[in-house]
KEZA-917843 format. One record per residue (C-alpha): residue number from 1; x, y, z. Coordinates in steps of 0.1 Angstrom, whole numbers, plus 5000, padded with zeros to 4 digits. Layout:
BEGIN
+------+------+------+------+
: nufi :    X :    Y :    Z :
+------+------+------+------+
:  NUM :    X :    Y :    Z :
...
+------+------+------+------+
This chain:
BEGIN
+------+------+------+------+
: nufi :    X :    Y :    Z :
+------+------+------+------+
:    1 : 1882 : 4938 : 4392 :
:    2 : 1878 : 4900 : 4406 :
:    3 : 1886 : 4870 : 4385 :
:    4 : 1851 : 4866 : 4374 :
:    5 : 1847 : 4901 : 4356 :
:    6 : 1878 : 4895 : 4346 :
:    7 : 1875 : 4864 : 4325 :
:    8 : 1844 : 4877 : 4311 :
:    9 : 1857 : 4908 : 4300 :
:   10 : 1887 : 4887 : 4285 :
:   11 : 1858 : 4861 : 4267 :
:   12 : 1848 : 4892 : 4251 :
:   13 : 1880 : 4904 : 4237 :
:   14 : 1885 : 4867 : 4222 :
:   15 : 1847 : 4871 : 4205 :
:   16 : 1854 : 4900 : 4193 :
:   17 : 1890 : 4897 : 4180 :
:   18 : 1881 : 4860 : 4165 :
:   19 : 1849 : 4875 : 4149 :
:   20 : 1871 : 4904 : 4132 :
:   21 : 1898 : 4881 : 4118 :
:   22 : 1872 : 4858 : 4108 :
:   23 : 1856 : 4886 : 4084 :
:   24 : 1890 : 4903 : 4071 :
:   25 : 1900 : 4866 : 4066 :
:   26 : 1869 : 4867 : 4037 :
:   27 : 1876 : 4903 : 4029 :
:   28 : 1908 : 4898 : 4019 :
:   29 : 1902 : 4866 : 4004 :
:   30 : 1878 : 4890 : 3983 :
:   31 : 1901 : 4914 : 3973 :
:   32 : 1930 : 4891 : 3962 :
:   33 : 1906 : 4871 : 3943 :
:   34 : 1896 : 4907 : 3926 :
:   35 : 1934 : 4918 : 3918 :
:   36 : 1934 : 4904 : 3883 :
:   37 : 1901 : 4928 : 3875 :
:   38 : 1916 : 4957 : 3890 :
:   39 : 1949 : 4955 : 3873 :
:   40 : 1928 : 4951 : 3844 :
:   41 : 1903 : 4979 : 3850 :
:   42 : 1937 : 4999 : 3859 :
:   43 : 1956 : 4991 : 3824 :
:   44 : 1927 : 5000 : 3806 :
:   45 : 1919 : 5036 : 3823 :
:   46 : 1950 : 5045 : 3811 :
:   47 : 1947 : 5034 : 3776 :
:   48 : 1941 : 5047 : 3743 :
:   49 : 1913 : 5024 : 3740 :
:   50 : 1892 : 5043 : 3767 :
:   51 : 1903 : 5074 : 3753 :
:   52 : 1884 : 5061 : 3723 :
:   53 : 1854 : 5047 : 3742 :
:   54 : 1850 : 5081 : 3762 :
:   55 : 1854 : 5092 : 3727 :
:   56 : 1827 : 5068 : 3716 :
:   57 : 1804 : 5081 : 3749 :
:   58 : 1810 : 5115 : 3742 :
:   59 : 1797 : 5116 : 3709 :
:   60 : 1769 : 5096 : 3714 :
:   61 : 1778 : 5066 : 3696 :
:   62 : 1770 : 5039 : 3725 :
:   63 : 1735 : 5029 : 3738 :
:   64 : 1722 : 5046 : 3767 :
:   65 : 1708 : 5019 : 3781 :
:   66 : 1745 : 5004 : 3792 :
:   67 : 1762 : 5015 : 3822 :
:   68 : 1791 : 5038 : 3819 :
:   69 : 1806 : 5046 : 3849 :
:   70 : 1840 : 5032 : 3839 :
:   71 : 1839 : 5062 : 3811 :
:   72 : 1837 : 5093 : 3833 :
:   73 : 1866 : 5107 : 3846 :
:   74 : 1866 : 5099 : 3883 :
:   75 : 1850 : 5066 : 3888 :
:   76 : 1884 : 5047 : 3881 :
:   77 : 1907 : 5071 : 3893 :
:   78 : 1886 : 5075 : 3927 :
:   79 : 1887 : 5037 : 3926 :
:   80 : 1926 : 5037 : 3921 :
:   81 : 1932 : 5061 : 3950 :
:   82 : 1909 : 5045 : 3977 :
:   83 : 1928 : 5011 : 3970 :
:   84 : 1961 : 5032 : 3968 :
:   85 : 1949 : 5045 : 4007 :
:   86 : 1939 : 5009 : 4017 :
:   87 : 1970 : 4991 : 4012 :
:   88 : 1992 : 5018 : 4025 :
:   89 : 1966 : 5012 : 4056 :
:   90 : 1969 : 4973 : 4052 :
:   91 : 2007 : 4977 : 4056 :
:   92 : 2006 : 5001 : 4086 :
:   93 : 1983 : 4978 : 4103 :
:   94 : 2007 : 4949 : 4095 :
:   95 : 2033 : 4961 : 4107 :
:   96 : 2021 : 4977 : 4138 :
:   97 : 2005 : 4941 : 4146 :
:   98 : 2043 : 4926 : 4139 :
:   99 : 2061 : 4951 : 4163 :
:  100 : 2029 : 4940 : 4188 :
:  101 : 2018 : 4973 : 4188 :
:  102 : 1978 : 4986 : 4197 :
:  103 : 1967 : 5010 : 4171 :
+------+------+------+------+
């Protein structure tokens, strides 16, 4: 490879790499600003308060028209293990990236 190829090749690792921090720079910005809701959402799946609203839902007491999703069984607790899945990923990507290793 001569120095030419080379250097353009190399441009396009610093795009690339400087475009993906840029967007996991916002991502996580994102997600830590959405902590407080999830700890939230989290506390209240295992409450006796949505026992009572799925309660509520199953009986028929609340409108149709609203959205449930937080009221079925699986919504939150899917939600809880996909974040569960991403952090243990976050941290393996961490530290492989401190010990300068390529995943």
């Amino acid at each position: 490879m001569n120095r030419i190829e080379r250097i353009m090749q190399m441009e396009d690792c610093l795009d690339t790499s400087a475009s993906a921090v840029r967007k996991l720079e916002a991502a996580l910005d994102e997600y830590e600003a959405a902590q407080k809701q999830y700890k939230r959402l989290s506390d209240y799946y295992g409450s006796a308060q949505w026992m009572r609203d799925y309660e509520a839902d199953e009986a028929g007491k609340l409108p149709k028209e609203i959205k449930r999703g937080v009221l079925s069984e699986d919504a939150v607790y899917d939600l809880i293990i996909e974040n569960r899945e991403l952090v243990i990923r976050m941290l393996k990507l961490a530290t492989a990236a401190l010990e300068g290793n390529v995943l």
